[in-house]
C-alpha positions in Angstrom: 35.7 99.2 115.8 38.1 96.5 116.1 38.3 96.3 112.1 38.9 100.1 111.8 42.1 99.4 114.4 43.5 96.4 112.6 43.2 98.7 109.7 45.5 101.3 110.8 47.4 98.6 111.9 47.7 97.3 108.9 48.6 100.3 107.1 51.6 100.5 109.0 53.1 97.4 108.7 52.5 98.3 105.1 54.6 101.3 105.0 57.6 99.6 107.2 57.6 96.5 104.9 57.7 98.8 101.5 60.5 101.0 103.3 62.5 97.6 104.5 62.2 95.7 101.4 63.4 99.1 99.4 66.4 99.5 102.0 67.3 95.6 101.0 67.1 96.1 97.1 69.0 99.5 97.4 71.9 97.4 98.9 72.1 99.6 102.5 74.3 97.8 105.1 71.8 96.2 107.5 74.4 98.0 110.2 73.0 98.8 114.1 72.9 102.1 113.0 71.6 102.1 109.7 68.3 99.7 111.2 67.7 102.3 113.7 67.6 104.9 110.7 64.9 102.7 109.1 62.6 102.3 111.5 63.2 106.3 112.6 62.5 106.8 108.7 59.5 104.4 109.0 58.0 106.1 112.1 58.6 109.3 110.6 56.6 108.6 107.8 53.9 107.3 109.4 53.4 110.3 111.5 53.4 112.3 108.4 50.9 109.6 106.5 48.6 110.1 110.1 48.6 113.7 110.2 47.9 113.9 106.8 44.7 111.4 107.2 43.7 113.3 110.0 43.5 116.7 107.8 42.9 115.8 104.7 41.3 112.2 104.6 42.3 109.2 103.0 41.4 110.0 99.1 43.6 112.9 99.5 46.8 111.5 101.3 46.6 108.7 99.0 47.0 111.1 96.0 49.7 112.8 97.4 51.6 109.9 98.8 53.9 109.7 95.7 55.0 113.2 97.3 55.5 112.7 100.8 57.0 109.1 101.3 58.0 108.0 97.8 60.0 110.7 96.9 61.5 112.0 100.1 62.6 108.2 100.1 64.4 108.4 97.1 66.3 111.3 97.9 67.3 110.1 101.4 68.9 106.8 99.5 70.5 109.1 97.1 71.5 112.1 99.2 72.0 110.2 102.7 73.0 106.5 101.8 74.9 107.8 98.6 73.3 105.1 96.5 73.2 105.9 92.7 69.7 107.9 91.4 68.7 104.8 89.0 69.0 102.5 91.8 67.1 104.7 94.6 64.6 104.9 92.3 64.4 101.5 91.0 64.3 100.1 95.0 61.5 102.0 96.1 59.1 101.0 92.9 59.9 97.7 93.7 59.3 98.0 97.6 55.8 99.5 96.4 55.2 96.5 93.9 56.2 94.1 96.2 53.1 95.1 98.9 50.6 93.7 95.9 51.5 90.2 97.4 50.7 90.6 100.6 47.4 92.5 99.1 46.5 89.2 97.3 46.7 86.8 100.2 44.7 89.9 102.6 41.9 89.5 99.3 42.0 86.0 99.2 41.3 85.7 102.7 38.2 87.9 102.6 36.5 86.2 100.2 36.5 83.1 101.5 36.2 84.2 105.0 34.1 87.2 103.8 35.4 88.8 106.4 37.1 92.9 106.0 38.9 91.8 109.6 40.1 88.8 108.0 41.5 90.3 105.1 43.6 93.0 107.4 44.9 90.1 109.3 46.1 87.8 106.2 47.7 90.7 105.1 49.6 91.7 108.4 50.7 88.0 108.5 51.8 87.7 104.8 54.1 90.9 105.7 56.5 88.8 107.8 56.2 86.0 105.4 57.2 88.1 102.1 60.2 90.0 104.1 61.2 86.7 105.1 61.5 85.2 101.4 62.7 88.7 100.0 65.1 88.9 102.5 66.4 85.1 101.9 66.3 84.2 98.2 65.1 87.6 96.0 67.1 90.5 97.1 71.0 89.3 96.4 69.7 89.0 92.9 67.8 91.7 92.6 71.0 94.5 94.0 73.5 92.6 91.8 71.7 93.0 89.1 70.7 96.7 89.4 74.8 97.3 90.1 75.4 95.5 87.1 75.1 98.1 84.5 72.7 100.8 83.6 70.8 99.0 81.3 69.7 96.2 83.4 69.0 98.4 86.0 66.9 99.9 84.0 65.6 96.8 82.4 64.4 95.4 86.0 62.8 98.2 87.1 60.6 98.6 83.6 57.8 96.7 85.2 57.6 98.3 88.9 57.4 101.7 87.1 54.8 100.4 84.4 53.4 99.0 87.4 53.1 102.0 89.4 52.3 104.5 87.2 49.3 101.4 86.2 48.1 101.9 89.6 47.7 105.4 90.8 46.2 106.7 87.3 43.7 103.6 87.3 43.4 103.3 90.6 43.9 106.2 92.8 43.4 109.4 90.4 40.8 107.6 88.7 38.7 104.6 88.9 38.9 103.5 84.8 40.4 100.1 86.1 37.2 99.5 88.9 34.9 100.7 85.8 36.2 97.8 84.0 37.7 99.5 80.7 39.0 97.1 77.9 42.4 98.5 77.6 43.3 99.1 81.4 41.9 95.6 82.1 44.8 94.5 78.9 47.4 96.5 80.0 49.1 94.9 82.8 49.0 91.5 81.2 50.1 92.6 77.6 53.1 94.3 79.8 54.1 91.1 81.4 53.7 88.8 78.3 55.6 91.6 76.4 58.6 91.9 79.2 58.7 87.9 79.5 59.9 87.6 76.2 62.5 90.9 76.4 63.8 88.9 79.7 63.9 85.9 77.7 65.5 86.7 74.6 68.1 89.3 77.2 68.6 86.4 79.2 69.9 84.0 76.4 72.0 86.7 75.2 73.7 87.4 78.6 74.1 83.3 79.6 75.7 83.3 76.1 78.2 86.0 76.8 79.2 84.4 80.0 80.0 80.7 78.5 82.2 82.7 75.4 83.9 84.5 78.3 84.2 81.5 80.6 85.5 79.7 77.4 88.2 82.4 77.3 89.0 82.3 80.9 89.4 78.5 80.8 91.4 78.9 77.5 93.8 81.5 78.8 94.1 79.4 82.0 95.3 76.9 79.7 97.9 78.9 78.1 99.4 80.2 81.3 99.7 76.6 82.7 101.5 75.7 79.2 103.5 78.7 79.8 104.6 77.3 82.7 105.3 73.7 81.7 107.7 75.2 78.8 109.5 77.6 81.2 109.9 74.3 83.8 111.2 72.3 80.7 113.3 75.4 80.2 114.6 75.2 83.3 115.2 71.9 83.2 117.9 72.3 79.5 119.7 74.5 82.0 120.4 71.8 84.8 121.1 69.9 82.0 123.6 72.0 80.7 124.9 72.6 84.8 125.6 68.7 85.0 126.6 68.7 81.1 129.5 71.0 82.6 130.3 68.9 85.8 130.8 65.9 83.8 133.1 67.4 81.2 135.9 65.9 83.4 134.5 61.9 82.6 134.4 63.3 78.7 138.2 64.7 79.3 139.5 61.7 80.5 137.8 59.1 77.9 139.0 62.1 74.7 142.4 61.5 76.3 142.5 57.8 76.4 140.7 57.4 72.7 143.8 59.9 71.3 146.5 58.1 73.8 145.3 54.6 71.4 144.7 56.7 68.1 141.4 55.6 67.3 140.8 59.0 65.6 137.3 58.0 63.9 135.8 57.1 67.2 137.4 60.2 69.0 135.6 62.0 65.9 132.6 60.9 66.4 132.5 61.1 70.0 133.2 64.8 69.5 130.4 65.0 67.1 127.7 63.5 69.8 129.4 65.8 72.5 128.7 69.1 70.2 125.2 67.8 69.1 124.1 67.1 73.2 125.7 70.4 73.8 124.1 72.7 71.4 120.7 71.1 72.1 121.2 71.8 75.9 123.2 74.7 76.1 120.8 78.2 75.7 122.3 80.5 73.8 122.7 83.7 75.8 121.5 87.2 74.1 121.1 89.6 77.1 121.7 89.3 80.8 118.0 88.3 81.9 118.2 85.0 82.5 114.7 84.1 82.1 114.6 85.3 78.7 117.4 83.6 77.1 116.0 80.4 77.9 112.7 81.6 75.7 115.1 82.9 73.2 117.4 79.9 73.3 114.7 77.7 72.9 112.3 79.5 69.9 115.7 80.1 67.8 116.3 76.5 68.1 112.2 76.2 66.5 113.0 78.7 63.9 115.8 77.0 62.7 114.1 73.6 62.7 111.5 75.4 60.8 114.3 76.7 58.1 113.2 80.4 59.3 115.4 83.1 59.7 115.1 84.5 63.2 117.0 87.9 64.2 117.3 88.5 67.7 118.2 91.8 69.5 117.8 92.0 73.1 118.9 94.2 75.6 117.6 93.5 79.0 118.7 93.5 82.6 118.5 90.9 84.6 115.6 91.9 87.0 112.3 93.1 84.9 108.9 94.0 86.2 107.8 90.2 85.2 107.3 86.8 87.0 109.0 84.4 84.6 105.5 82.7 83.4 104.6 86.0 82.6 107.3 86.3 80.8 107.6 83.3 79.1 104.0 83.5 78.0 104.3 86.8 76.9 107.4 86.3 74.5 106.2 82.6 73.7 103.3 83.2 72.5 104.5 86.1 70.4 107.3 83.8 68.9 104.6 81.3 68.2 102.6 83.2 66.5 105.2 84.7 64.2 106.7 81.1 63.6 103.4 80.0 62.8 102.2 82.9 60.2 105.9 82.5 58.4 105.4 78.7 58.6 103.0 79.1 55.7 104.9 81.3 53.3 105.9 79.4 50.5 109.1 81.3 49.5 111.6 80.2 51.6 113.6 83.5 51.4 110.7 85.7 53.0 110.6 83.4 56.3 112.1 86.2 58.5 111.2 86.9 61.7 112.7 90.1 63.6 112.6 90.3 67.5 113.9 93.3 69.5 113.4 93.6 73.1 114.7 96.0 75.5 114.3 98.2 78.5 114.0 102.0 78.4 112.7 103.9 81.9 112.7 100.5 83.8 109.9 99.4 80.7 109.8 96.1 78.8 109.8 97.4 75.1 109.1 94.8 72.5 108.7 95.0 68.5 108.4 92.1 66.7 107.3 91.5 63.2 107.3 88.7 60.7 106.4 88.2 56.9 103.1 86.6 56.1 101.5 84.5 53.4 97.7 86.5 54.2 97.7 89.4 55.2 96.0 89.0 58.5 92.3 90.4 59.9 91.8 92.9 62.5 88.7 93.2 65.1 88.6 95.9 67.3 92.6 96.1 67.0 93.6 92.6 67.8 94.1 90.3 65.1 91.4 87.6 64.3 92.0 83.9 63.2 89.9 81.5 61.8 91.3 78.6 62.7 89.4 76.9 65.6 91.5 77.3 69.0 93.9 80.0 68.0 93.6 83.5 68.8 94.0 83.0 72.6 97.9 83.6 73.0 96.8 86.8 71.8 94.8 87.5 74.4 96.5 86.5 76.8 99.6 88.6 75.9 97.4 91.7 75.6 96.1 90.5 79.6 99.6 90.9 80.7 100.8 94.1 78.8 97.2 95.5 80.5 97.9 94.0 83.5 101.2 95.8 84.4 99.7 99.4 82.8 101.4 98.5 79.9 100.5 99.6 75.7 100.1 97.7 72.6 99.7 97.9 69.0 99.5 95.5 66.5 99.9 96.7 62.6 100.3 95.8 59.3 102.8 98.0 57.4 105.5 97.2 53.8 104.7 93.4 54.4 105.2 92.7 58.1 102.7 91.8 60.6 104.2 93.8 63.5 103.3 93.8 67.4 104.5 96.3 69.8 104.1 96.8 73.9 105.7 98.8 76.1 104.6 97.7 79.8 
């Protein structure tokens, strides 16, 4: 008697631990409310699961419990909870596969104890145990990577619906697997040896993925914080030039007394320095955004260092929809890139670079193009370099066009290598 009531007993804790655990992989809000819709589910069900042992016997409910807990369940998380179909479904296999451990400890327990009571009690204890370590360290895991994407979803819930599907035909609507047939006694462990290596080889390819993307991350880190550094030094030319200006007085004074003495050669070369500290200094201005004529100032200065032409055309106001790193690494690495393609044309005449920036609807509209030596490679519309390190500027200038809702093109069209945003 007492084994037949730990038995029921036992078949309800089953049913609330396969309809917790399901709850917790199908990412539910453990809310007040939403535990006292559990255990109303739970009770529910097992009322339903009774009745039906009570008219139909045990063979029967079992064969038709796919019917009335499994699949009510799945709509209730769908319909109720609003959690996606794949993910419903995916949560209540694996609430049924995970009551095999519990099983194992209930079987173990019998035959050493050889003991049916023991066996229901194991089981009932093993319960708390599981949810415990589900709870704590499996089910995070398991919900972020069912919300990941389709395919993994569907990847980690391969096994409890092999598993399943294993069980009632072997099990429930026949007895092949207790009859000891060669390939149901092979199935389940040819599954697991064959979905070890998928996770394995899935696995290596996701870890890889997420070191080339950290890579990038870290790599565009780095190019914003050298964006900032050259818009700081930027800054810095134009205090410079501020204290350049307050001093002209001192410079007055000592041009004065040098023409006062006639010492014309050292008054000329005193006005030499003065022009060469001033035109190193002084940005040229091209528009009325500040910000942008230091970037200007400064890369016209490169081209010409670099004996390439560099046309400018800018139109801008002096407020734009940018911070100023933004900015600056948007048009920086832009510049560099040019400079850097038209760096390696051997004819010096064909080093031209053509810049024109302006605003149109409260939009930053760029279009620059450059001559090349190669004519450059595309992937997926960006242009590709081969060089080891490059190929992040533009990335990182296509991240801030995106960023602000922006559009981009890059092309290749008569000779020029031409980029184009509107953001």
């Amino acid at each position: 008697m007492i084994v037949t009531v730990f038995g029921l007993i036992r078949f309800g804790f089953s049913l609330f631990f396969g309809l917790a655990v399901s709850v917790l992989f199908a990412g539910i809000p453990l809310t007040r409310k939403n535990r006292l819709i559990t255990f109303f589910l739970g009770t529910f069900f097992l009322c339903v699961q009774s009745t039906c042992w009570w008219i139909l016997g045990l063979n029967i409910t079992s064969k038709l419990y796919p019917l009335i807990i499994h699949l009510p369940l799945i709509f209730i998380f769908s319909l109720y909870f609003k959690r996606p179909w794949r993910i419903s479904i995916v949560s209540v296999l694996s609430g049924y596969l995970c009551c095999q451990a519990p099983r194992w400890f209930g079987f173990l327990a019998r035959a050493v104890g050889k003991s049916r009571l023991a066996d229901h009690l194991f089981y009932i204890v093993a319960v708390f145990f599981s949810y415990y370590f589900l709870k704590k360290y499996v089910a995070a895991s398991v919900r972020q990577l069912m919300e990941k994407s389709y395919q993994s979803c569907l990847l980690l819930g391969a096994v409890p619906f092999l598993y399943y599907s294993f069980d009632y035909i072997t099990t429930i609507y026949t007895d092949i697997l207790y009859r000891g047939t060669e390939w149901a006694v092979q199935f389940m462990p040819s599954t697991v040896s064959v979905f070890y290596f998928v996770f394995v080889i899935l696995y290596y390819a996701e870890t890889q993925k997420q070191a080339n993307l950290q890579r990038e991350r870290d790599m565009l880190d780095s190019q914003f914080r050298l964006a900032q550094t050259e818009f700081a030094s930027l800054r810095q030319l134009q205090q410079n030039a501020a204290a350049y200006r307050h001093d002209m007085r001192h410079h007055f004074t000592l041009l004065q007394s040098l023409a006062s003495n006639e010492r014309i050669e050292e008054l000329k070369e005193y006005l030499r320095t003065a022009q060469s500290d001033i035109d190193s200094i002084i940005p040229v201005r091209f528009c009325e955004n500040e910000t942008v004529n230091l970037i200007l100032s400064a890369f016209s200065t490169k081209a010409k260092q670099a004996n390439i032409q560099l046309t400018i055309d800018a139109k801008l106001p002096d407020t734009l929809p940018f911070s100023d790193t933004e900015l600056c690494s948007l048009l920086s690495n832009s510049l560099e890139n040019a400079i850097h393609a038209t760096t390696h044309i051997t004819d010096s005449d064909r080093r031209i670079i053509r810049l024109r920036v302006y605003d149109k609807n409260h939009k930053l509209c760029i279009d620059i193009r450059n001559c090349y030596q190669t004519e450059p490679l595309f992937h997926q519309g960006l242009p590709v370099s081969k060089e080891q390190g490059h190929g992040f500027g533009t990335k990182s200038m296509v991240h801030i066009v995106e960023k602000h809702g922006g559009v981009f093109q890059f092309s290749v069209k008569d000779g020029w290598f031409i980029f184009q945003a509107t953001a």
